[in-house]
N, C-alpha and C positions, 0 to 999 in steps of 0.2 A: 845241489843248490844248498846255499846256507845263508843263514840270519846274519846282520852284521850289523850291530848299531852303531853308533860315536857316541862315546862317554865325554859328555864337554867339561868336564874335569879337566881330564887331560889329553882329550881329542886322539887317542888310542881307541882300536876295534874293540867291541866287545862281542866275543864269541857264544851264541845260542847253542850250545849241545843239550837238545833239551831230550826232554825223557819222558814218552807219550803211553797209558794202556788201552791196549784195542782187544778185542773179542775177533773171533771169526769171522765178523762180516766187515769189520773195518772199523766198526764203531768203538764208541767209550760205553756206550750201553745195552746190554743183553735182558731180555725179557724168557726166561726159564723154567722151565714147568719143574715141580718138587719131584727129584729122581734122575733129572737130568744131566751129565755131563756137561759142562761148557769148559771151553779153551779161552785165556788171559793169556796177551802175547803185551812181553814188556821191551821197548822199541824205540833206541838212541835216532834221533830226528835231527834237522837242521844241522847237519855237523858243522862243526869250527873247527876245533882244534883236533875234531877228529875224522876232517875229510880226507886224509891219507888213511885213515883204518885205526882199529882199535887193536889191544890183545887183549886188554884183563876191562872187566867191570864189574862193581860191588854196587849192594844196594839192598832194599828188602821189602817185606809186603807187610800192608797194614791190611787185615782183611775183617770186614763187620757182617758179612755175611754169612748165613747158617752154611754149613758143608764142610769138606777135607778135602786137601790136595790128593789126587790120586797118581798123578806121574807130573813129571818137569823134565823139560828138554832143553838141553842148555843148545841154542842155536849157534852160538863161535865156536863148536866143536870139537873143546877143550876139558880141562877138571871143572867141578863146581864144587863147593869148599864152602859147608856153612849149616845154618839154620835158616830157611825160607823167609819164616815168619816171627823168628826170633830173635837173634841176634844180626842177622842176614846174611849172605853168599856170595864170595868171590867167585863169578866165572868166568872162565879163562879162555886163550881159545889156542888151537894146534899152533896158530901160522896170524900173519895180519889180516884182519877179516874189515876188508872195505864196504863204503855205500854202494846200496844198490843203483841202479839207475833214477828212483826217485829221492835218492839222500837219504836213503834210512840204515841202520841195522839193525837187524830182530838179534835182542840180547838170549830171550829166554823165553817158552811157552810155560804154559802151567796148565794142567788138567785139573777141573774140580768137581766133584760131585755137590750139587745144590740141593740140600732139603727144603728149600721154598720160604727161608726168612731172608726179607732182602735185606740188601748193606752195600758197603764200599769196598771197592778194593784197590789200594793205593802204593804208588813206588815213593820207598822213602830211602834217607839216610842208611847207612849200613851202619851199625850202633860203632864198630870198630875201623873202618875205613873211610867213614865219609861218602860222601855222592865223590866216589873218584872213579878213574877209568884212565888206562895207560895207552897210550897212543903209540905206532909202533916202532916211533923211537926211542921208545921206555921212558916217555916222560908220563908225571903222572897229571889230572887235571879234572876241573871239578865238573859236575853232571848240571845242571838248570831244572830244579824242581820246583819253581814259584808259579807254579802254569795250573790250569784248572784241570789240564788236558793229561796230568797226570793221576786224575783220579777218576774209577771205573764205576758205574753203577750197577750192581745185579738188582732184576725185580724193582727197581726205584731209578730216579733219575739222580743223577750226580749234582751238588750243590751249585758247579759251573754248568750243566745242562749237558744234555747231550750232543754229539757232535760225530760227523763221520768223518775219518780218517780226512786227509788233504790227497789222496792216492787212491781211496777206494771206487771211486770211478774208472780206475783201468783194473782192477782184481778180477781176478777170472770167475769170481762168481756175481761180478756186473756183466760183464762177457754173457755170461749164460742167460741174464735176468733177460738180454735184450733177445733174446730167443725166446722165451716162453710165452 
């Protein structure tokens, strides 16, 4: 499924490839004890122009919270090519890597160690690529970062509030919840 609005401009689609951060439980906000590891999964939404699949996306992290990345897994199964937190990272992927069944792709995880100062952690621009992403007819095309839903809180709530995923009602660890 995907967003599609009419620009009464010129009464053409306007395609939402918007670009969401969630934590492990589905959320935009994680509450972390100081020492703790937490997972930041960064996650192409609503596709438009990239409901036939993606190959390459760039982009990067703006992170205010106390800690270090300890590992990144690029989920399109491809290179990753960059600075995380710096200049940002082209990741790429083997093959065209489609939505799932709820219209998402998971771009990239990121491990981090939290020493207990909270902050933000946000997808931004890639200083040298732009919010792009190649679709897998090698066109290239822009990401939709004007959402709240692209910024994460550790330890604090995000300036858009906190929010659970639009899918995290069927993740397997709601599955489980309704067992305990």
């Amino acid at each position: 499924m995907f967003a599609v609005t009419v620009s009464s401009a010129f009464a053409n689609p306007v395609w939402n490839d918007e670009v969401v951060v969630e934590f492990s439980d589905g959320q935009n906000c994680v509450w972390p004890h100081p020492g703790q590891v937490i997972t930041a999964r960064v996650v192409l939404t609503e596709p438009g122009y990239a409901q036939d699949g993606i190959t390459a996306f760039a982009f990067r992290i703006d992170r205010t919270f106390g800690g270090f990345v300890v590992e990144t897994r690029n989920l399109l199964g491809g290179l990753m090519i960059g600075s995380l937190e710096s200049e940002g990272v082209s990741v790429g992927a083997a093959t065209c890597v489609t939505p799932d069944g709820q219209g998402r792709i998971p771009i990239v995880e990121i491990d981090y160690f939290y020493d207990g100062m909270p902050g933000l952690l946000s997808v931004l621009w890639h200083v040298d690529e732009g919010a792009t992403f190649v679709d897998c007819d090698q066109n290239y095309h822009t990401w939709y970062n004007d959402s709240e839903r692209n910024v994460g809180g550790v330890g604090m709530e995000p300036p858009g509030g906190c929010y659970e995923s639009p899918v995290a009602e069927m993740s397997w660890g709601a599955v489980k919840a309704l067992y305990r």
